[in-house]
PyMOL Python script that loads the backbone (N, CA, C, O; Angstrom):
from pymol import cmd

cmd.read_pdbstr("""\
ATOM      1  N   UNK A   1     -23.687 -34.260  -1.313  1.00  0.00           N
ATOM      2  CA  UNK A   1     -22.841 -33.279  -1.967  1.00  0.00           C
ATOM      3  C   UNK A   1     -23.544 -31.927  -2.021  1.00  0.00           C
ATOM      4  O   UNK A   1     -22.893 -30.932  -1.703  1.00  0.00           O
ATOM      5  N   UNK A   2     -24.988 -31.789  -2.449  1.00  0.00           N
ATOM      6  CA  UNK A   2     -25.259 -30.820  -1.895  1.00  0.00           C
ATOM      7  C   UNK A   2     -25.941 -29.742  -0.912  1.00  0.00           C
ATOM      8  O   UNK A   2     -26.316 -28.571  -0.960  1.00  0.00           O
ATOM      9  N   UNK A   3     -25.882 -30.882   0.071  1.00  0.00           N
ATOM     10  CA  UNK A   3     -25.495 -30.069   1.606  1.00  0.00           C
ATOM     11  C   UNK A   3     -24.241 -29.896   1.583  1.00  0.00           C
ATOM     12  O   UNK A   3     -24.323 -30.525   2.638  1.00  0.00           O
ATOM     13  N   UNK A   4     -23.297 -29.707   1.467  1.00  0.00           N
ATOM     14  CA  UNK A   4     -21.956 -29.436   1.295  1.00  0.00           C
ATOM     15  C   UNK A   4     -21.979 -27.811   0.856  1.00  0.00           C
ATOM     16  O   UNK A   4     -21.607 -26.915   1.614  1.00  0.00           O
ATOM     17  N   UNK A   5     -22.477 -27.600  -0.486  1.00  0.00           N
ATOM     18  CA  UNK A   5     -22.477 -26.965  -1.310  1.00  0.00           C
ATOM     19  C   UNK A   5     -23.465 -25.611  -0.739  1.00  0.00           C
ATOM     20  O   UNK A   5     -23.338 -24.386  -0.740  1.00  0.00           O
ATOM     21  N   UNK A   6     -24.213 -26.319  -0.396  1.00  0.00           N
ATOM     22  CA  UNK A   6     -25.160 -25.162   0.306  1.00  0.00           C
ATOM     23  C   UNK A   6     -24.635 -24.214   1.704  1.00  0.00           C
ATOM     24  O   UNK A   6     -24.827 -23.085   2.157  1.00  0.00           O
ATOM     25  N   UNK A   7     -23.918 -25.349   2.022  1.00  0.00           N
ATOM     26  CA  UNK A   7     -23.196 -24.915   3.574  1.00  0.00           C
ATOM     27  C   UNK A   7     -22.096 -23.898   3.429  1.00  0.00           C
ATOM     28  O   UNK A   7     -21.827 -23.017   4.246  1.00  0.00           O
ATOM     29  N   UNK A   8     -21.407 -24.169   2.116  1.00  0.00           N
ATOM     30  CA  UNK A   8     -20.570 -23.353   1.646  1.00  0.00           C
ATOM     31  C   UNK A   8     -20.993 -21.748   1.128  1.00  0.00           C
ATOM     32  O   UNK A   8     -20.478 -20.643   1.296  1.00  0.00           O
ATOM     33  N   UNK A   9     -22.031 -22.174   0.518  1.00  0.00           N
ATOM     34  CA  UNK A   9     -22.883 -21.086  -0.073  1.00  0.00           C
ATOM     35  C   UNK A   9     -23.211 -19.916   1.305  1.00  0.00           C
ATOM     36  O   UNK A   9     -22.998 -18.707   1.222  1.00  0.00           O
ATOM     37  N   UNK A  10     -23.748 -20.598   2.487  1.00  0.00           N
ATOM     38  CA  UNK A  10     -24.319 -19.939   3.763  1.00  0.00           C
ATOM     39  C   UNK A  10     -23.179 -19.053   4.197  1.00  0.00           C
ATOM     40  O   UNK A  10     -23.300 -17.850   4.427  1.00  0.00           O
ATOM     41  N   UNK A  11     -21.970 -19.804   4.297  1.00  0.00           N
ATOM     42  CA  UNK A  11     -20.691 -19.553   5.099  1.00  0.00           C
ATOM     43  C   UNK A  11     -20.293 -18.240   4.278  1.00  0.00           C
ATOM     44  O   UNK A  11     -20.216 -17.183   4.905  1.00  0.00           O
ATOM     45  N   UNK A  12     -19.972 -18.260   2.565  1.00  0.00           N
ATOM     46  CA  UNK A  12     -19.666 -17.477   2.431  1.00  0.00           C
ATOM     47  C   UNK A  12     -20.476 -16.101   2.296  1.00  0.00           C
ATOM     48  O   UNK A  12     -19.808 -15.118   1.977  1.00  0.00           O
ATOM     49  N   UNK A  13     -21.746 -15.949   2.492  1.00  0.00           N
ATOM     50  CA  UNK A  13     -22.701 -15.344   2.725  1.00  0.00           C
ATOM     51  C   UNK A  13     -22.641 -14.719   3.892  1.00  0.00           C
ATOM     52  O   UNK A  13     -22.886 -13.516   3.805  1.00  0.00           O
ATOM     53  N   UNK A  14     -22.364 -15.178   5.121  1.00  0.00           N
ATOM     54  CA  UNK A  14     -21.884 -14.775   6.162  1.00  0.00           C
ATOM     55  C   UNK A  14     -21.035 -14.037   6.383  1.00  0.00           C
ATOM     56  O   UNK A  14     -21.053 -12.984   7.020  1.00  0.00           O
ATOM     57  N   UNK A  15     -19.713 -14.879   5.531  1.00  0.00           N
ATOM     58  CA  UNK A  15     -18.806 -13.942   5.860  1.00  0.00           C
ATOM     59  C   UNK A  15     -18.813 -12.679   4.858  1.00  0.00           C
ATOM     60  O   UNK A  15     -17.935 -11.818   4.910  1.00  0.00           O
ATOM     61  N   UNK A  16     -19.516 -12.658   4.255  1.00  0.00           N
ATOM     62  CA  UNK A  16     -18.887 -11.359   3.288  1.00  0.00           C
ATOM     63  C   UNK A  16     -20.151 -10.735   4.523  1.00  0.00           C
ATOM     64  O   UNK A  16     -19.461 -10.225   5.405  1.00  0.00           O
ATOM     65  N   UNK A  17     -20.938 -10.654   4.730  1.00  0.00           N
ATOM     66  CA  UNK A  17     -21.724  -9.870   5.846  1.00  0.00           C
ATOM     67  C   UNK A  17     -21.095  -9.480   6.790  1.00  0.00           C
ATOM     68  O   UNK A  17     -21.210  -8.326   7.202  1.00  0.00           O
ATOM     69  N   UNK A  18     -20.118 -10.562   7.452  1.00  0.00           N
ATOM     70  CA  UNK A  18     -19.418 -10.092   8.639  1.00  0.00           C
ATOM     71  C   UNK A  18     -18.585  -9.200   7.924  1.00  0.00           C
ATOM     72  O   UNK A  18     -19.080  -8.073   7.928  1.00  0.00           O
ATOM     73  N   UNK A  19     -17.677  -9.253   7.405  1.00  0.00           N
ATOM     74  CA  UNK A  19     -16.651  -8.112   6.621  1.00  0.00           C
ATOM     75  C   UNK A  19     -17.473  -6.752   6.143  1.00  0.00           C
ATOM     76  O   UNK A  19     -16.956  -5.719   6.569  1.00  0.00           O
ATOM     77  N   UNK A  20     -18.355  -6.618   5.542  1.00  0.00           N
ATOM     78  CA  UNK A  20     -19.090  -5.409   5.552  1.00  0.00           C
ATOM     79  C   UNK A  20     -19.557  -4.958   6.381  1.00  0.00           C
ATOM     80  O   UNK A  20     -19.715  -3.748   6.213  1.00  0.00           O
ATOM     81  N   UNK A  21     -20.100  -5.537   7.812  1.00  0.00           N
ATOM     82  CA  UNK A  21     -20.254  -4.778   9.037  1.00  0.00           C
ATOM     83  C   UNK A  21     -18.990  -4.412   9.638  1.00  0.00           C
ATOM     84  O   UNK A  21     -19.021  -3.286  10.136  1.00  0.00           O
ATOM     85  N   UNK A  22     -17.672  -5.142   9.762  1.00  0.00           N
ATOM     86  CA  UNK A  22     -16.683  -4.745  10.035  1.00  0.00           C
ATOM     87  C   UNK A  22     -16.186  -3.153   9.610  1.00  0.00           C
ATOM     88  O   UNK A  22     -15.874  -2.132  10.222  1.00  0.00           O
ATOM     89  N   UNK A  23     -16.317  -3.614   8.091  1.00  0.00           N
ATOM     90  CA  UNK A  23     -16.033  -1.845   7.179  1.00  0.00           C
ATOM     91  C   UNK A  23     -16.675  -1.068   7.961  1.00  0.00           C
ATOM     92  O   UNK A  23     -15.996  -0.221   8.541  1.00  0.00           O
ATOM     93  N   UNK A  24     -18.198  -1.103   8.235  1.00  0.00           N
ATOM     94  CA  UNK A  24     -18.923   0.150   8.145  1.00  0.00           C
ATOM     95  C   UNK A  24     -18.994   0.197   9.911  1.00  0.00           C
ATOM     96  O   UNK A  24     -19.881   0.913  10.375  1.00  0.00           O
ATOM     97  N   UNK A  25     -18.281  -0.386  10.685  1.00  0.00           N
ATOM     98  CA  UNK A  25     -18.350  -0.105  12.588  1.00  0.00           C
ATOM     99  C   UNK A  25     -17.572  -0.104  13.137  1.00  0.00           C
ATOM    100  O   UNK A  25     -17.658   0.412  14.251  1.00  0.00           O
ATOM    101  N   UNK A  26     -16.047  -0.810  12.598  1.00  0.00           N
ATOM    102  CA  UNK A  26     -14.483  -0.580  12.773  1.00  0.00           C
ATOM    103  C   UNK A  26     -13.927   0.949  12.918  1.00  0.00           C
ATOM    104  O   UNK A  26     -14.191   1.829  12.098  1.00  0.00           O
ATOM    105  N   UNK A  27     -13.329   1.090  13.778  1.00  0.00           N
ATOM    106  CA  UNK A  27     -12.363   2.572  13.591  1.00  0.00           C
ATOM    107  C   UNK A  27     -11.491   2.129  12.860  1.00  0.00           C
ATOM    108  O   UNK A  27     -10.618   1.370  13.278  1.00  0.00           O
ATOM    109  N   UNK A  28     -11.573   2.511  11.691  1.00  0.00           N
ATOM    110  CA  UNK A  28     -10.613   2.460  10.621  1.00  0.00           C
ATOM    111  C   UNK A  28      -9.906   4.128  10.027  1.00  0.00           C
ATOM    112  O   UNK A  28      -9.298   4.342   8.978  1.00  0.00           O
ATOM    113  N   UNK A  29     -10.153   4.791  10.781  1.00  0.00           N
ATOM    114  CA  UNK A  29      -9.529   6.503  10.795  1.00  0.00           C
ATOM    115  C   UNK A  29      -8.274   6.449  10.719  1.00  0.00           C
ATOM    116  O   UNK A  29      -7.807   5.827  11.673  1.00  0.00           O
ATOM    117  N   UNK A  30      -7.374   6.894   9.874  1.00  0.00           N
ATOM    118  CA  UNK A  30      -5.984   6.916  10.006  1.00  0.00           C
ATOM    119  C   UNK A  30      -5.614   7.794  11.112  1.00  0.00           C
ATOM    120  O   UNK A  30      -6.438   8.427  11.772  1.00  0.00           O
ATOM    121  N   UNK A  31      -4.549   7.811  11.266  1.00  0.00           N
ATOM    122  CA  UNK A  31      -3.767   8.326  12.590  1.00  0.00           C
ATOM    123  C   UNK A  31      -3.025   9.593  12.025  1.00  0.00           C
ATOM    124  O   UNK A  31      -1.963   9.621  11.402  1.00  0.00           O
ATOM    125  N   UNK A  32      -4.120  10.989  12.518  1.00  0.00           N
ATOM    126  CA  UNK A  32      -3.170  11.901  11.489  1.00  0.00           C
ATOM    127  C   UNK A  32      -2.186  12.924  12.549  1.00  0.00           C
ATOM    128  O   UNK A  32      -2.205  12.980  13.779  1.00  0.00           O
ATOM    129  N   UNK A  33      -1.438  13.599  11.675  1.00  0.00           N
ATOM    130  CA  UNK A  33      -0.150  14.191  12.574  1.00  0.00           C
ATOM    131  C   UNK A  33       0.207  15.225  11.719  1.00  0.00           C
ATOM    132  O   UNK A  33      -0.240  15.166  10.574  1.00  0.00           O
ATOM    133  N   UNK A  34       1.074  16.368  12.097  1.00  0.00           N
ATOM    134  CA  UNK A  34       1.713  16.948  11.702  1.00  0.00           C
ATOM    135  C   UNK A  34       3.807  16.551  11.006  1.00  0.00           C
ATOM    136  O   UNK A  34       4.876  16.482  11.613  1.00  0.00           O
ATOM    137  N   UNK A  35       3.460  16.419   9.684  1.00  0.00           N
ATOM    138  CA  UNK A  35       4.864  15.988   9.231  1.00  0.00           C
ATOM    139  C   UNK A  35       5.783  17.208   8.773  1.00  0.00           C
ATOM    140  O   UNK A  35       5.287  17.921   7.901  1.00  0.00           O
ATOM    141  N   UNK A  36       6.913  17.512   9.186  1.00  0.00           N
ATOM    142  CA  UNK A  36       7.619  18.487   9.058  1.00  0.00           C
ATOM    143  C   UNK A  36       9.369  17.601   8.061  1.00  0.00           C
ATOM    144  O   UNK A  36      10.107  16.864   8.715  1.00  0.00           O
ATOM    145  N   UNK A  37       9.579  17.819   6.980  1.00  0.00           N
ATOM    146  CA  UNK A  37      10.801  17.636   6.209  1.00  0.00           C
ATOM    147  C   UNK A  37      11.518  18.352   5.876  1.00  0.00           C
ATOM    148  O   UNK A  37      11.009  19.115   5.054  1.00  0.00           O
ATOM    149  N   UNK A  38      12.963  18.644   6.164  1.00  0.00           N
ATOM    150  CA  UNK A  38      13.699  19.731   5.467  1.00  0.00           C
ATOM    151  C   UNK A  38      13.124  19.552   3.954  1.00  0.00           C
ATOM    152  O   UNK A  38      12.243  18.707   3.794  1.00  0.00           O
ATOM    153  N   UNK A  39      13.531  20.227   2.954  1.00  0.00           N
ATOM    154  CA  UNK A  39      13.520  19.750   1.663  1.00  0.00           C
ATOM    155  C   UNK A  39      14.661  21.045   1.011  1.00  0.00           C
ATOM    156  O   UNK A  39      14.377  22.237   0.892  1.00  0.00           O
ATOM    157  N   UNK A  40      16.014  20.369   0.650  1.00  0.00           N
ATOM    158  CA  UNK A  40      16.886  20.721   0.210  1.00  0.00           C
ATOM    159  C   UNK A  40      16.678  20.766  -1.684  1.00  0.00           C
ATOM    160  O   UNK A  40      16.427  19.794  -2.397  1.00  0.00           O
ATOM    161  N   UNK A  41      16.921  22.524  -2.220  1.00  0.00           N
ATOM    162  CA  UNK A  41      17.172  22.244  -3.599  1.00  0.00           C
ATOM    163  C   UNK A  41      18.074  22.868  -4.280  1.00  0.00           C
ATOM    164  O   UNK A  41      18.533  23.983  -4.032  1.00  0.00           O
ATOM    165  N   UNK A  42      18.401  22.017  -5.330  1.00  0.00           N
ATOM    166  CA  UNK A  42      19.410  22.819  -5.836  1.00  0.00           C
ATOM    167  C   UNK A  42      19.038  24.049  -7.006  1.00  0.00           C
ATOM    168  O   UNK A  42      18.338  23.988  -8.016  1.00  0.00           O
ATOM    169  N   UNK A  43      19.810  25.160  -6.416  1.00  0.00           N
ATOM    170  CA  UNK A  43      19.113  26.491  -7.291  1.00  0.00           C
ATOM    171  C   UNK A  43      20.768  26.620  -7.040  1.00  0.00           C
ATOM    172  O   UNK A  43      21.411  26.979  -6.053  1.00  0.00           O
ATOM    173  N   UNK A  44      21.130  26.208  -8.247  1.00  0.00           N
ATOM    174  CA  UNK A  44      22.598  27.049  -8.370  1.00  0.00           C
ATOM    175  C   UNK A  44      22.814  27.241  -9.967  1.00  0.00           C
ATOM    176  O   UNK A  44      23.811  27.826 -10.389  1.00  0.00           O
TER     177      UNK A  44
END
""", "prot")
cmd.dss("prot")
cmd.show_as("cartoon", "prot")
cmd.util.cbc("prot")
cmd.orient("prot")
């Protein structure tokens, strides 16, 4: 049981490592653009 426990322990150790190298080497840049909206008001 606990080799089990330990294995679990490793794995999730891993993965939170893999996910923080992901964050910090991923292009994660949004996709930017120019947005143009009428914008109708009422001034009466």
């Amino acid at each position: 049981m606990g080799r089990i426990i330990k294995a679990l322990v490793v794995l999730v150790i891993f993965g939170f490592i893999a996910l923080t190298g992901y964050a910090y080497l991923a292009d994660l840049a949004p996709n930017q653009g120019e947005v143009k909206k009428p914008v109708v008001l009422n001034a009466d």
